[in-house]
N, C-alpha and C positions, 0 to 999 in steps of 0.2 A: 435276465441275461447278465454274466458275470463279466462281457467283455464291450467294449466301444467301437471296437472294430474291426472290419472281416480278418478270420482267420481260415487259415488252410482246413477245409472239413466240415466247415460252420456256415451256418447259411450266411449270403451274400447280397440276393434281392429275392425281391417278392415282384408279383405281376399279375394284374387282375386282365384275366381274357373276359371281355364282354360283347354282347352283338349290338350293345347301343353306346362308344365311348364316349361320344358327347354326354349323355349322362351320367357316368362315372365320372367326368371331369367335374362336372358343376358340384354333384354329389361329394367327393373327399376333397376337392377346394372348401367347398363349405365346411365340410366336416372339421376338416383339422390347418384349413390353412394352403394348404398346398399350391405353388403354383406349376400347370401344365406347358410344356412343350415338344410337341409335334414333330416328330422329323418331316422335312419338308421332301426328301428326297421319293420319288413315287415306289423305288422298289424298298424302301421300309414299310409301306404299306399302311402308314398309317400310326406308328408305334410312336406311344406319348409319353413321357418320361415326366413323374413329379420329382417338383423340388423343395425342399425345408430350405429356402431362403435363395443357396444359391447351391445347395447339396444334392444331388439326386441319392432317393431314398427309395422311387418305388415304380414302377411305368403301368399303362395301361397301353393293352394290343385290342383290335380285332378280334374276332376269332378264325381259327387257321385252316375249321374242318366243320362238317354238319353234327358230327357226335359230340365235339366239345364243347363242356357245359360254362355256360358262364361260373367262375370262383377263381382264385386265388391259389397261385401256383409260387413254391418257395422253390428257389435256386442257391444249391451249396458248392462254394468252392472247391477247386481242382485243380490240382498242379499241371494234369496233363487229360483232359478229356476223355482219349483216345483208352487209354490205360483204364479210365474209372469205368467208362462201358464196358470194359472187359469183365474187370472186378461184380460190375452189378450181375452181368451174367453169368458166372462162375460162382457167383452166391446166391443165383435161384430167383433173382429180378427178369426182366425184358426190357429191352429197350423201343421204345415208340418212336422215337424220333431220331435217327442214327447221327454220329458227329458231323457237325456240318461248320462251318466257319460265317459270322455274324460282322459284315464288311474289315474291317480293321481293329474292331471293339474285344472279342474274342472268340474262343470256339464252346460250343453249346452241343448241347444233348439230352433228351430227355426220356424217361425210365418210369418206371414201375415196380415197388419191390414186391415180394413174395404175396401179397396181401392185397396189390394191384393199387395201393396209391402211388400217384402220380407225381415226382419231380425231375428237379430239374439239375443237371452237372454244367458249371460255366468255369473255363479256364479264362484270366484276365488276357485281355493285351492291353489296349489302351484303355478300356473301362474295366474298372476295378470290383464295381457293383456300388451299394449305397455307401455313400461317404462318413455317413451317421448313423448311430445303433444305440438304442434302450436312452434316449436324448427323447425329450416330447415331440410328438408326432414322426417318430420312426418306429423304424422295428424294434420289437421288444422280447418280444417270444415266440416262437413256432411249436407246434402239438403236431402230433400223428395221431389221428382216430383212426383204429385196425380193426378186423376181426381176425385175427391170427394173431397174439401177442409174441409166444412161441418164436415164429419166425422170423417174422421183425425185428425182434431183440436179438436175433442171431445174423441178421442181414446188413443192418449199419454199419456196426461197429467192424463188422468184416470189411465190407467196403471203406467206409470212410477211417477208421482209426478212433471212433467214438468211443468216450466213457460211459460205463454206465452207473448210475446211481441210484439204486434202487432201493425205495423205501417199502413199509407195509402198502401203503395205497397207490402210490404213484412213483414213476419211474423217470428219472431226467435224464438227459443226453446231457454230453458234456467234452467238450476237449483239453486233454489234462487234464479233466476236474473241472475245469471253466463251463457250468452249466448254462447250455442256452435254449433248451427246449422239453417236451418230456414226452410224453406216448400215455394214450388210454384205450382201453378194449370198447370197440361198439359191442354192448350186448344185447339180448334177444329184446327188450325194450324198446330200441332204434327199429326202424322200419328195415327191411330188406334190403329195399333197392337205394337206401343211403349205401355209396360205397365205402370201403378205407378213403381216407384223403391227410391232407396237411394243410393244419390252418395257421397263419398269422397272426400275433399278436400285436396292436400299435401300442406303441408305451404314451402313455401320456401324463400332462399333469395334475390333471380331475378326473376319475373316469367317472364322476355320479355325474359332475359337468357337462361332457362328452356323451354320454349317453342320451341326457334331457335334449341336447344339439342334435342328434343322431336320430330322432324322433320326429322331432321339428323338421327335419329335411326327409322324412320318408322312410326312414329306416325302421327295421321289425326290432323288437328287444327279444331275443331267444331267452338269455341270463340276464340280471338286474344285477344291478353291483352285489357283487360278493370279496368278502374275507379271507384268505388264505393264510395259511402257515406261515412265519418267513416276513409277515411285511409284505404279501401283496393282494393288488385286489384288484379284481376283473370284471370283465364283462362279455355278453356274445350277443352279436348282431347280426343280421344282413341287411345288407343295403337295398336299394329301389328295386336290382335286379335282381336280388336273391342270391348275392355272393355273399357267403361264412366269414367274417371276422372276428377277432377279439379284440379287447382293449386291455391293457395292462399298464399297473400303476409306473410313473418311469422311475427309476433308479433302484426299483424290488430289487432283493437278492433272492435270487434262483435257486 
């Protein structure tokens, strides 16, 4: 990720829905540090917010429905919520979750593009989203795994105002040019019933480190550390529940 922090278009937060949050808490405490807090009020329901010291970087919810699966949902900023729901559906998305207002924090909405993975639109008010980006143990990177590259690559950038940077193998997002994530095709290799989705990257500052930790606490190793172009290198995980992560090295250039 090229930049330190949220910009207009660019992801903002990440949020892992799981049906057991006490153990995601224990789970990325251990993992990377994190400390949890809970809103206390009964109609948040429960919504746990990590923090990189004293930063919020990333929250854990409940789950909201019987269909949603436990994983890891990215949230991009938005000048006007109301406005981007329009744009996703005028460029061949759905909206799942219509604009609704999130007490005094901001207003939220959540979508589905051409391809059916699942994010999120959050216009700030008094929360801004993670205070920290591509910093150890924050966010570092985000991916889109599609099956429809096509469309997708004609769907963002429509909405959000994204770059794109497309090389022979891999395609980055980017604002202005400020690369902060990329897109790859599920192909006939992947199982079916994996859908499109978008995954998180943590940046950290070991990932062979973090990975051996991530083991130790339960965690699956999908990737092993790997090399990339660029200066960086990664990893993919799931956790206890079988929420998709990655790891990414912190300060890589994108």
């Amino acid at each position: 990720m090229k930049y330190d922090k949220v910009v207009t278009g660019g992801p903002c937060w990440v949020e892992l829905g799981t049906a057991d949050p006490a153990v995601a808490k224990v789970f990325y405490s251990g993992l990377f540090g994190w400390r949890a807090e809970t809103d206390p009020r009964p109609e948040a329901g429960g919504y746990t917010t990590l923090l990189r010291g004293e930063a919020p970087v990333a929250a854990v919810s409940p789950l909201y429905a019987p269909e949603q699966p436990t994983a890891w949902s990215v949230s991009f900023a938005v000048p006007d919520t109301d406005a981007a729901a329009v744009a996703v559906s005028r460029a061949g998305g759905r909206l799942v979750v219509e604009p609704m207002d999130i007490f005094d924090a901001g207003r939220f909405a959540v979508a589905a593009d051409p391809s059916g993975a699942v994010f999120a639109l959050w216009q700030a008010r008094a929360f801004q989203g993670a205070e920290v980006l591509n910093e150890p143990v924050s966010l570092g990177w985000v991916e889109l795994y599609t099956r429809d590259l096509p469309a997708v690559a004609a769907f963002y950038p429509e909405v959000f105002g994204w770059s794109v940077n497309a090389g022979v193998d891999y395609t980055q997002w980017g604002i202005d040019g400020s690369d902060f994530g990329g897109v790859r095709r599920l192909g006939e290799e992947v199982a079916p019933e994996v859908p499109s989705h978008w995954l998180p990257y943590f940046a950290v500052a070991h990932v062979d480190a973090t990975v051996h930790r991530a083991g130790r606490l339960g965690a699956k190793v999908l990737m092993g550390p790997t090399d990339l172009p660029g200066g960086r290198r990664i990893a993919m995980l799931s956790d206890r529940q079988g929420a998709l992560f990655g790891l990414y090295l912190a300060g890589a250039d994108g």
